[in-house]
C-alpha positions as CSV (number, residue, x, y, z in Angstrom):
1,X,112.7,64.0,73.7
2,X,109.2,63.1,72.5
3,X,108.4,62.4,69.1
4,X,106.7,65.2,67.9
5,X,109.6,67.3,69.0
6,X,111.1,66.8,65.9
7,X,108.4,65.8,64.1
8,X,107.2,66.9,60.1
9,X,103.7,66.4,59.9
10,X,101.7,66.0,56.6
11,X,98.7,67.6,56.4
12,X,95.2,65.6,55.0
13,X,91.8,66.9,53.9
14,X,90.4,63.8,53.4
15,X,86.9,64.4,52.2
16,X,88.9,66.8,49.7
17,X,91.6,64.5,48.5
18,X,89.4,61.4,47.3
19,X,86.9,63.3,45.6
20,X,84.0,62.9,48.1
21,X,80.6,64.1,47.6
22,X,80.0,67.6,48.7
23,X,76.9,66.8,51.1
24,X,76.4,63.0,52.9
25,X,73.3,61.4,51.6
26,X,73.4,58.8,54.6
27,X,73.2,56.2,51.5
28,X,76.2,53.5,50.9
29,X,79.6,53.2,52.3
30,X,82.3,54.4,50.1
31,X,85.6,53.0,50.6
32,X,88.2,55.2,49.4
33,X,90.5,55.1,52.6
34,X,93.2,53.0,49.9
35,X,93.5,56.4,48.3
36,X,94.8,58.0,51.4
37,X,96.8,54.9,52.9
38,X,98.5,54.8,48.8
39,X,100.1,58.5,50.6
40,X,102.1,56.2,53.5
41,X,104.9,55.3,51.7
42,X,105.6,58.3,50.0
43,X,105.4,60.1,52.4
44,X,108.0,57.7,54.3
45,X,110.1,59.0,50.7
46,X,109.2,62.7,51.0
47,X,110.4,62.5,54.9
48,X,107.3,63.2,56.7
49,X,106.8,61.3,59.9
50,X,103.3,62.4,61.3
51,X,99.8,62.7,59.5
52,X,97.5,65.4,60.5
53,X,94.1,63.8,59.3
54,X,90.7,64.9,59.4
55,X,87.7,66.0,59.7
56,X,86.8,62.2,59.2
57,X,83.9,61.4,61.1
58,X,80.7,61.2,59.8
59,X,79.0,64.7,58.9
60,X,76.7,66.6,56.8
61,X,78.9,68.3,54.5
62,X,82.4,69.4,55.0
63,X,83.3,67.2,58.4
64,X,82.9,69.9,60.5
65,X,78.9,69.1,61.5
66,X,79.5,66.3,63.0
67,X,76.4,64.2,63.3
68,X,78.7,60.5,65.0
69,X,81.8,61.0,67.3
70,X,82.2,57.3,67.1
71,X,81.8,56.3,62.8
72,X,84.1,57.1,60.4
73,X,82.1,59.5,57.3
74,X,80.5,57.0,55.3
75,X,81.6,58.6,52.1
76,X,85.8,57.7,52.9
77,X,84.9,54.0,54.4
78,X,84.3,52.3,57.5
79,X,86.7,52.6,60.9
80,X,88.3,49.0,59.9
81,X,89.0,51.2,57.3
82,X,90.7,54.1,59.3
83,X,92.3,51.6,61.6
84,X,94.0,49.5,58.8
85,X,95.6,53.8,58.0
86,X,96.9,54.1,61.6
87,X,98.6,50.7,61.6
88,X,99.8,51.0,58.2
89,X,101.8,54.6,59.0
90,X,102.6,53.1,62.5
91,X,104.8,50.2,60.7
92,X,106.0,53.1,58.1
93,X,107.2,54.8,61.6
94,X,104.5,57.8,61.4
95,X,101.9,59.3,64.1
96,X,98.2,60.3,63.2
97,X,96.6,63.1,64.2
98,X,93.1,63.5,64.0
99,X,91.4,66.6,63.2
100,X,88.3,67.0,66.4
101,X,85.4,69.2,66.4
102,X,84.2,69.6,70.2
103,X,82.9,73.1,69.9
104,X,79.9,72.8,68.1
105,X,78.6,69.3,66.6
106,X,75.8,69.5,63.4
107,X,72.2,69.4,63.6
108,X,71.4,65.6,63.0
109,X,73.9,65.0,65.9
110,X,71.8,62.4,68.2
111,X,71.7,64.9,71.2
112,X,70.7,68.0,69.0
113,X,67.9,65.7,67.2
114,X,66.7,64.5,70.8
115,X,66.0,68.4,71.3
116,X,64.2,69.2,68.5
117,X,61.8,65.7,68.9
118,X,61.2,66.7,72.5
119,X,61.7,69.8,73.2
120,X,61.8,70.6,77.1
121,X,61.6,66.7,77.8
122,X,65.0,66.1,76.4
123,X,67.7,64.9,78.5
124,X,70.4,66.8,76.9
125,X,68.3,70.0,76.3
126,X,71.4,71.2,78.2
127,X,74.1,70.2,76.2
128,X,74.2,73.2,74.1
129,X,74.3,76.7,74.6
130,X,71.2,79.5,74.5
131,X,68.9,76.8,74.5
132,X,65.4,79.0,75.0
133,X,62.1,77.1,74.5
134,X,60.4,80.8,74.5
135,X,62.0,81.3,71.0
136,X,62.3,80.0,67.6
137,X,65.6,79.4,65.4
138,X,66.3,80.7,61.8
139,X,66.0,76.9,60.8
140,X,62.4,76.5,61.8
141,X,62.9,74.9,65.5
142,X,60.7,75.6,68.4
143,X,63.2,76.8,70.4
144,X,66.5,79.1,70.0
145,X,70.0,77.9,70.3
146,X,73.6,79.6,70.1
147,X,75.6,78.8,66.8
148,X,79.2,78.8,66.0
149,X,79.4,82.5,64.1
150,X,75.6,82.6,63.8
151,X,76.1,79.5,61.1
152,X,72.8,77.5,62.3
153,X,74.1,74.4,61.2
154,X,76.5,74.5,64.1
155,X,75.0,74.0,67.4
156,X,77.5,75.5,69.9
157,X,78.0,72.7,72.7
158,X,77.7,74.0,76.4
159,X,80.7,72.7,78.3
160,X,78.8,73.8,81.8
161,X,77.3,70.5,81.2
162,X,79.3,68.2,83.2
163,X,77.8,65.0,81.7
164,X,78.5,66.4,77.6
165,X,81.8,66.9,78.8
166,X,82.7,63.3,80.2
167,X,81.1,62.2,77.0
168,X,83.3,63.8,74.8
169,X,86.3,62.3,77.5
170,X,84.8,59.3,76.7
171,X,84.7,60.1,73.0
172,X,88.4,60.8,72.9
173,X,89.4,57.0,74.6
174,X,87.5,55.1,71.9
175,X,89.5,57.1,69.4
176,X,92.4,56.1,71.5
177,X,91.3,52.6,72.0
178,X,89.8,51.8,68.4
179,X,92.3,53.3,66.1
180,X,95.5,53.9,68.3
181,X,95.6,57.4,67.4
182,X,98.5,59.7,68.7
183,X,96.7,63.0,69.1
184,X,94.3,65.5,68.0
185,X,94.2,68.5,66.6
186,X,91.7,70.7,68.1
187,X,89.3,72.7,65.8
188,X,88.5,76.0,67.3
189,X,90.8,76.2,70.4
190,X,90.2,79.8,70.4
191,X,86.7,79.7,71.2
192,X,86.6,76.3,72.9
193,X,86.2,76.2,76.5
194,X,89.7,76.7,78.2
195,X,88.7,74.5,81.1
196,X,88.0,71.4,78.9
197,X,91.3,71.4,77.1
198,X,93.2,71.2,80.6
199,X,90.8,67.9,81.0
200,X,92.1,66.7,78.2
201,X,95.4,67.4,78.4
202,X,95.3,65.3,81.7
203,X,93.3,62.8,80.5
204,X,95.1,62.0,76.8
205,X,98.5,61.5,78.8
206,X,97.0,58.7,81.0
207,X,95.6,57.2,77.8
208,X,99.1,57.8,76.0
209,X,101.9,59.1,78.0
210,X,103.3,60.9,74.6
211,X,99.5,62.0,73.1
212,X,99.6,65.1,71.6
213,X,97.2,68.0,71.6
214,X,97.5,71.2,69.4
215,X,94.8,73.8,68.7
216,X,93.6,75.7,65.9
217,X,94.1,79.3,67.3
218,X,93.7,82.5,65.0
219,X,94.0,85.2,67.2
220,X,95.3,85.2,71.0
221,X,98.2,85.1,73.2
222,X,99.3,81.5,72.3
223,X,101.0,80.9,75.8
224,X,97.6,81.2,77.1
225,X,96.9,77.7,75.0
226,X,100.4,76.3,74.6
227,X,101.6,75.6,78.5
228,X,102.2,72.4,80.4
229,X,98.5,72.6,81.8
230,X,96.7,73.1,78.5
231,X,97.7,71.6,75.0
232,X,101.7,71.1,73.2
233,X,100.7,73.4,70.6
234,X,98.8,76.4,68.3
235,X,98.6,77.2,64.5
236,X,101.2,79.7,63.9
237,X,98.8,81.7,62.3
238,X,101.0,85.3,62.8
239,X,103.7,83.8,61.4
240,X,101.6,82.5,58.5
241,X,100.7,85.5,57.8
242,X,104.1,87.0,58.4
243,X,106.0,85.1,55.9
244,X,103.9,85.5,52.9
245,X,103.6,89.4,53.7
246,X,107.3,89.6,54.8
247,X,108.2,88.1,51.3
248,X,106.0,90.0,49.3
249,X,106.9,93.6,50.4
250,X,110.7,93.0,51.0
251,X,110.4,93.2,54.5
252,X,112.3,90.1,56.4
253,X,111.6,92.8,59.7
254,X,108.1,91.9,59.6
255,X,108.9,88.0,59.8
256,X,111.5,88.4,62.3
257,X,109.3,90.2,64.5
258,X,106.8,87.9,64.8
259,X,109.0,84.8,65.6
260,X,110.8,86.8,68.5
261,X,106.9,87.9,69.5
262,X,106.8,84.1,70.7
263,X,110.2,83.4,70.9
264,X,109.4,81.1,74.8
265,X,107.5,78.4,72.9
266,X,108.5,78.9,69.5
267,X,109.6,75.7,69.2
268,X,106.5,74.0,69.9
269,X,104.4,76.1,67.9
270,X,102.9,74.4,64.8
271,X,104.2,76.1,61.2
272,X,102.2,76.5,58.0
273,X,102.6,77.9,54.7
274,X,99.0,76.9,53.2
275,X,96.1,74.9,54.5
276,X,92.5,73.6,54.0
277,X,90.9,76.9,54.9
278,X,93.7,79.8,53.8
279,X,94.7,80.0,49.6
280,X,97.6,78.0,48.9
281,X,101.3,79.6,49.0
282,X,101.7,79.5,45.5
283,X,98.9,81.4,44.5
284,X,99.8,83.8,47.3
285,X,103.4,84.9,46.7
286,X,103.8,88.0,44.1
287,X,107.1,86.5,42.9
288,X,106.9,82.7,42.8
289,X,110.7,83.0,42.8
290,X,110.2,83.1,46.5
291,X,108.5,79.5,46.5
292,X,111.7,77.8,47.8
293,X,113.2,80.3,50.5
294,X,109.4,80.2,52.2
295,X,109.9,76.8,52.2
296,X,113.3,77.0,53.5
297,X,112.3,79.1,56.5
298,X,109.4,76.8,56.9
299,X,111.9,74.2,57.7
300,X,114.6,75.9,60.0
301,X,112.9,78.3,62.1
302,X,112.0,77.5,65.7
303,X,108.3,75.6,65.2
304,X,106.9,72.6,63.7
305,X,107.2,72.4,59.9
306,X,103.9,71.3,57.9
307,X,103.3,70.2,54.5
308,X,99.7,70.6,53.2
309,X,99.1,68.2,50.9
310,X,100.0,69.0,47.3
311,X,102.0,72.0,48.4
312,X,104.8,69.8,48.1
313,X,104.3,69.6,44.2
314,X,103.7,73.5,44.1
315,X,99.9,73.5,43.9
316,X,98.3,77.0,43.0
317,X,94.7,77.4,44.9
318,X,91.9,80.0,46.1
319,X,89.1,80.4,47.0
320,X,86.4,81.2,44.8
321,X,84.5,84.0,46.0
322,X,86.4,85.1,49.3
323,X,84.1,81.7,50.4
324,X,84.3,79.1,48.5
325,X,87.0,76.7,49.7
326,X,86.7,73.9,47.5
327,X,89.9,74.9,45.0
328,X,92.0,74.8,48.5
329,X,91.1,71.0,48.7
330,X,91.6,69.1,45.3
331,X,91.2,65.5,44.8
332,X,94.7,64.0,44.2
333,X,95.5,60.5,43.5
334,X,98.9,60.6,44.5
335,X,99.8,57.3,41.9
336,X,99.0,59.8,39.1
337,X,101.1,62.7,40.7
338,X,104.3,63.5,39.1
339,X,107.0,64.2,41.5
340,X,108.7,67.5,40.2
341,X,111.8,69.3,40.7
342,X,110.5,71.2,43.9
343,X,108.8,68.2,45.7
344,X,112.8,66.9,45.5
345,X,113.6,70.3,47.0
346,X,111.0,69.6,50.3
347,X,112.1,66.5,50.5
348,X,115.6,67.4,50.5
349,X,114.6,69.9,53.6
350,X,113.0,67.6,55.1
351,X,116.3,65.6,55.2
352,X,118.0,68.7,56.5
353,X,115.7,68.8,59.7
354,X,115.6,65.6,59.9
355,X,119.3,64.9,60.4
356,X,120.2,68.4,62.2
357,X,119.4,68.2,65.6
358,X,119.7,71.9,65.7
359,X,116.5,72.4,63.5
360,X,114.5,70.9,66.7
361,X,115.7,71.9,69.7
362,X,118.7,74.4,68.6
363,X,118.1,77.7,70.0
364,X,117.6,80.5,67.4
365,X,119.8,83.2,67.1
366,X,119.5,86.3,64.6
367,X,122.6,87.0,62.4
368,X,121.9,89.2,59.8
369,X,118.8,91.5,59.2
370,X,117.7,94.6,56.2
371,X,114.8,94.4,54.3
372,X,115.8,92.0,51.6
373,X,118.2,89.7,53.4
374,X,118.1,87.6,56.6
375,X,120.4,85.4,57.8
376,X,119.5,83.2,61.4
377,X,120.8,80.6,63.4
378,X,120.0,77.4,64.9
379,X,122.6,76.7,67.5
380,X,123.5,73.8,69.4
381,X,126.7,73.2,72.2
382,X,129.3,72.9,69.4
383,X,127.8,73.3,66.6
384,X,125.0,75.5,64.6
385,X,122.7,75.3,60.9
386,X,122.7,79.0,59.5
387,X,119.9,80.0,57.5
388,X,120.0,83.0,54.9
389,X,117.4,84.1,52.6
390,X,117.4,86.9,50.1
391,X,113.9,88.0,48.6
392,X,115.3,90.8,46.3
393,X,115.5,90.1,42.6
394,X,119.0,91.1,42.3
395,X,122.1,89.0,44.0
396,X,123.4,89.8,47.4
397,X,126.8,89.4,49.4
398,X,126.7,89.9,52.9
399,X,128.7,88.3,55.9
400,X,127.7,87.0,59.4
401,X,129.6,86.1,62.2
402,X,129.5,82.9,63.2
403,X,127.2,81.5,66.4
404,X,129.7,78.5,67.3
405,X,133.9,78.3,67.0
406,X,133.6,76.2,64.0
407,X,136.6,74.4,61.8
408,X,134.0,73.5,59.0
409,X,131.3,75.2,57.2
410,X,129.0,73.7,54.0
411,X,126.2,74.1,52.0
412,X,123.3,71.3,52.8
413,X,121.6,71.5,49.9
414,X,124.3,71.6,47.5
415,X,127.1,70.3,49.9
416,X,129.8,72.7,49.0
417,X,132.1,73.6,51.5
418,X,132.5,77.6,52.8
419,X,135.4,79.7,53.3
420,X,135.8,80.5,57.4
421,X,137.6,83.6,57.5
422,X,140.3,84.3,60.7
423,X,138.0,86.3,62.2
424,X,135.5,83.3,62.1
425,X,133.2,85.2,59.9
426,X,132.1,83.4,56.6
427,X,130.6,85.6,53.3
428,X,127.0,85.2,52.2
429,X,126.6,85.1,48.5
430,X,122.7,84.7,47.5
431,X,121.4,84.5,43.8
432,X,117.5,87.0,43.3
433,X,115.0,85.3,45.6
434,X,117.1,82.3,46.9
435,X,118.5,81.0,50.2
436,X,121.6,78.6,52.0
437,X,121.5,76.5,54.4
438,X,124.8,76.5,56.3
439,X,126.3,73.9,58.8
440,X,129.0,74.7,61.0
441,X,130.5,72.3,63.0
């Protein structure tokens, strides 16, 4: 089993977390990497054991213009800085992740300005896509180019180009080299050429046998991305959707169906409730009763659980304006955070996966189903974690047969033992917008 099989991951918007300055000035270098690396340890407490980082190289704005591949943004600190991160959460026992932009870089990216200075003499003129020196651009250039959603400050890369290509190979083993890295996460999957993600899916695993590669995918059939060819794993982003919705209108059918929709790589699908460019969870949910029993299917489902930073304290966000995604990536100092009564609840989940084996490689198994109340399994050779959730606001009794022949049953969270009746059947009792999760052994 590799480590990110039962991996938690924690995920980092860095530029967000320490306050940074909304556009890079190119002026001095700001070292506020101790602010993130303050995180490790805690999250060593809170039970995460990977860090999904990024974007963290240096930019324009928001990370995603990339203007240097190979320099850490001067307004977090300097690469010793980002190295002294990696080795810090490598003695805590944690992998990094780092968020990577290869579809499209920014304008002031040394290629892209070697275009606009000389035009049809350039040697990477074909680097990026639509270049047409019979045209003009929107941002004043003597020549057109193809951007990422027609936003002109990201140049679409042309991965025809074999050269570009082996340069962003090349990109990927200093990464690998310099910081020790154990992945990426791939930023546009969806649109990004196909071909080049099977390159570096075989190239990572001769840098790192265990390297692992996931995708930001929106829309698609994820098997097309998640295969042994191409990458480990996809944003779940129809069962992001699913959950929030499937809570909201009492409808546990709509959540079910999506996780049997992908039931063949479930597992190695990567889970969200909230992240840097969706409004947080908290702010989403109609009833915030509902907080916990999201998070409780976040954590026994088939899939990789993620915590978006500050979710774990029960942050509210959204964006301002349908646009504006700065409220979905607050500055936190985490010394000044005050752990609450629901970051002990996640951390008390994250114990649960961590110590049931079931949670990562179990296979899932539906119990129970209505509307209002859903009760799953996670089922090993002898032995099985139930799951049941209840979204209505008024109690519910139910009872599920159970998945393994089983001599003991108890509550994780609370550790209280359960009745198994003779016909190996044990009864459900939920409180209004609650959940229990059951071993059997």
């Amino acid at each position: 089993m590799a480590w990110y099989d039962s991996a938690i991951f924690y995920h980092m918007y860095p530029l967000g977390m320490v306050g940074a300055e909304k556009v890079n000035d190119g002026g001095k270098v700001k070292r506020r990497f101790d602010q993130l690396t303050a995180f490790i340890p805690y999250l060593k407490v809170l039970g995460c054991d990977a860090i999904y980082i990024g974007p963290l190289f240096e930019s324009g704005s928001h990370g995603y213009d990339t203007t240097d591949y190979k320099t850490v943004d001067r307004r977090l600190g300097t690469n010793d800085d980002f190295r002294k991160f990696v080795d810090t959460a490598h003695n805590y026992g944690i992998h990094v992740i780092v968020d990577t932009v290869f579809n499209h870089t920014g304008r002031d990216f040394f290629a892209f300005k070697d275009i606009r200075e000389k035009g049809p003499d350039s040697q990477y003129k074909d680097w990026y896509k639509g270049i047409n020196f019979g045209g003009r651009s929107p941002r004043g250039d003597n020549f057109s180019y193809s951007a990422w959603r027609g936003a002109w400050e990201l140049p679409e890369l042309n991965f025809n180009n074999e050269h570009m290509r082996k340069y962003l190979i090349e990109v990927v083993q200093y990464w690998v080299d310099t910081f020790d890295i154990d992945g990426l996460r791939l930023d546009c999957a969806d649109v990004l050429d196909i071909n080049f993600q099977k390159s570096l899916r075989y190239f990572t695993t001769q840098m790192k046998p265990d390297f692992w590669l996931m995708g930001e995918v929106i829309h698609g059939e994820y098997p097309r991305w998640v295969n042994a060819e191409t990458l480990h794993s996809v944003t779940n982003y129809e069962l992001h959707k699913s959950i929030y919705s499937g809570f909201n209108s009492h409808n546990f059918f709509e959540i079910a169906h999506n996780l049997n929709r992908n039931m063949n790589i479930a597992r190695d699908l990567y889970m969200f409730l909230e992240n840097h460019d969706v409004d947080r969870i908290a702010s989403k949910l109609e009833n915030k009763d509902n907080l916990k029993p999201c998070y409780m299917a976040l954590f026994t489902m088939p899939g990789k659980p993620s915590i978006y930073y500050g979710g774990e304290f029960g942050l509210e966000g959204k964006k301002k304006d349908g646009c504006d995604d700065s409220p979905l990536r607050p500055s936190i100092n985490i010394d000044e955070m005050k752990p609450n009564s629901f970051t002990s609840f996640v951390a008390k989940l994250a114990e649960i996966h961590g110590k049931n084996s079931e949670l990562h490689m179990g296979q899932y198994k539906e119990l129970y189903l209505q509307c209002k109340q859903w009760a799953y399994a996670r089922v090993d050779t002898n032995s099985a974690v139930i799951t049941a959730l209840n979204n209505a606001e008024e109690p519910a009794v139910f009872y599920v047969t159970l998945p393994v022949k089983g001599n003991v049953a108890f509550d994780l969270i609370t550790e209280e033992e359960i009745e198994i009746e003779q016909d190996d059947r044990i009864m459900i009792n939920l409180e209004p917008n609650s959940g229990k999760i059951i071993k059997i052994k």
